[in-house]
C-alpha positions in Angstrom: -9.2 -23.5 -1.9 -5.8 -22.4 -2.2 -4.4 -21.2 1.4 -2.9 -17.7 -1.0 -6.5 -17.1 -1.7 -7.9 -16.4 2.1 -4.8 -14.4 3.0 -3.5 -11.3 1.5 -0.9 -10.7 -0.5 1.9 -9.8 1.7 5.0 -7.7 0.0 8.2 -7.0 2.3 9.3 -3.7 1.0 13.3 -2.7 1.2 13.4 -1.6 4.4 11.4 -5.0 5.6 8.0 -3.7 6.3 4.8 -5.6 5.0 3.1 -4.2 2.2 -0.5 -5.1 1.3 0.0 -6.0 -2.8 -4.1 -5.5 -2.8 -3.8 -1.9 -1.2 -0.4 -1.3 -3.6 -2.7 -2.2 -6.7 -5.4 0.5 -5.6 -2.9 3.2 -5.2 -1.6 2.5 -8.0 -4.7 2.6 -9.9 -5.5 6.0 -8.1 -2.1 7.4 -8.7 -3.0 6.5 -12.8 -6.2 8.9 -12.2 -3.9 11.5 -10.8 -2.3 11.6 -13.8 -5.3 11.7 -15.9 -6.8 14.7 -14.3 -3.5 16.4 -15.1 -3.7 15.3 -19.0 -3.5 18.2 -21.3 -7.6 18.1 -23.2 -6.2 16.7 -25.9 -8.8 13.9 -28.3 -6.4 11.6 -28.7 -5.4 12.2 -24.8 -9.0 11.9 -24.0 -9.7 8.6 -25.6 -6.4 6.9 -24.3 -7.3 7.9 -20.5 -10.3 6.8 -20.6 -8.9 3.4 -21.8 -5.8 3.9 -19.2 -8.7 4.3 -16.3 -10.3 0.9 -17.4 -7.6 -1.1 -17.5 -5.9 0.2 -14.3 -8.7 -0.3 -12.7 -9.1 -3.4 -14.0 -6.0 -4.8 -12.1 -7.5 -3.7 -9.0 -10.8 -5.2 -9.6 -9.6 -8.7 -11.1 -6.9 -9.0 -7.9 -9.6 -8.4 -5.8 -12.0 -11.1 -7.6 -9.0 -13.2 -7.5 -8.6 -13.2 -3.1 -12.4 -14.4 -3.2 -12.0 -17.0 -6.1 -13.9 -20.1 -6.1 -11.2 -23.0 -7.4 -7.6 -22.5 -8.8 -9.0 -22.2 -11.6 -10.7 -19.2 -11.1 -7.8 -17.9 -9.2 -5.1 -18.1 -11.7 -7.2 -17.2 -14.6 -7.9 -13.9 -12.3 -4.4 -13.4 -11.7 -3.8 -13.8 -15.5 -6.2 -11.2 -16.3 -4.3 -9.0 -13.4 -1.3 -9.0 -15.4 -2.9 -8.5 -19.1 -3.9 -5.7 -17.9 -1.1 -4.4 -16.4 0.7 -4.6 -19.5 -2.4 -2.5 -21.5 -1.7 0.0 -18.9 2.0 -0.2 -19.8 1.2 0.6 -23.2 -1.7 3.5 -22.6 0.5 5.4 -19.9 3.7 5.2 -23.2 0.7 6.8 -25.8 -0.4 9.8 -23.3 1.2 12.9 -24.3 2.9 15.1 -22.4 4.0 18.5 -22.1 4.7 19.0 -18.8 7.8 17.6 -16.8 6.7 17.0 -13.6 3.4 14.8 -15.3 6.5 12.9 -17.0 7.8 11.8 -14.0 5.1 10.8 -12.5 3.8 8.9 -16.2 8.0 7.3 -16.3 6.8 6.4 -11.9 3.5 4.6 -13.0 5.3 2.6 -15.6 7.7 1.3 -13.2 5.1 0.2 -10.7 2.8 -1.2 -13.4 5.5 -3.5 -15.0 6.6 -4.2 -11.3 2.9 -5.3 -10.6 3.1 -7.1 -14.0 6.1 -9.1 -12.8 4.6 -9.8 -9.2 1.1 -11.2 -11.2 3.9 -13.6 -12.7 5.4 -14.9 -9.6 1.9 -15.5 -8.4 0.7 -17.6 -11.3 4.4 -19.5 -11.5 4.0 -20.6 -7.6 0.3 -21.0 -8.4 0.5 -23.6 -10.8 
């Protein structure tokens, strides 16, 4: 079993404290539900949140399936699925409308961290391999 699978994904943030990627993923994916609270009741806003709650999720979920994979194997394809989702998320979180500023932000914030996370799910499967 691969020694990254037993351990945690260990971040150092800018000001060199540890940072828990599995913890980062699930505030991320609760952040996204934030926004989606906040959505104006829209059916085109309905249908892409609902898809924008699955596939946030979904990183979470898949990163988490990916610390208690069986092989390498089953880790990387875990970590690939990690960051196919996080670019579906990408692309829901750009199709949201908005009216409101501050829910802009916050939408402009969540892209950031989800092609961050996107890029991170890279390094992992690179050093992986």
């Amino acid at each position: 079993m691969l020694k990254i699978q037993n351990s945690k994904q260990m971040m150092k943030t800018e000001n060199n404290t540890k940072y828990d990627l599995e913890e980062r993923i699930l505030d991320f994916a609760k952040e996204a539900r934030v926004l989606i609270k906040e959505l104006p009741k829209t059916t085109t806003n309905f249908e892409d949140a609902k898809q924008l709650t699955r596939s946030s999720g979904s990183i979470a979920a898949n990163y988490i399936e990916a610390n208690e994979a069986l092989s390498k194997k089953d880790f990387l394809m875990r970590i690939k699925i990690c960051r196919k989702e996080a670019k579906e998320t990408i692309l829901w979180l750009k199709l949201i409308g908005i009216d409101s500023n501050d829910l802009n932000k916050l939408r402009e914030k969540l892209i950031v961290e989800a092609t961050e996370l996107m890029k991170i799910m890279s390094a992992i499967m690179r050093k992986s391999e």
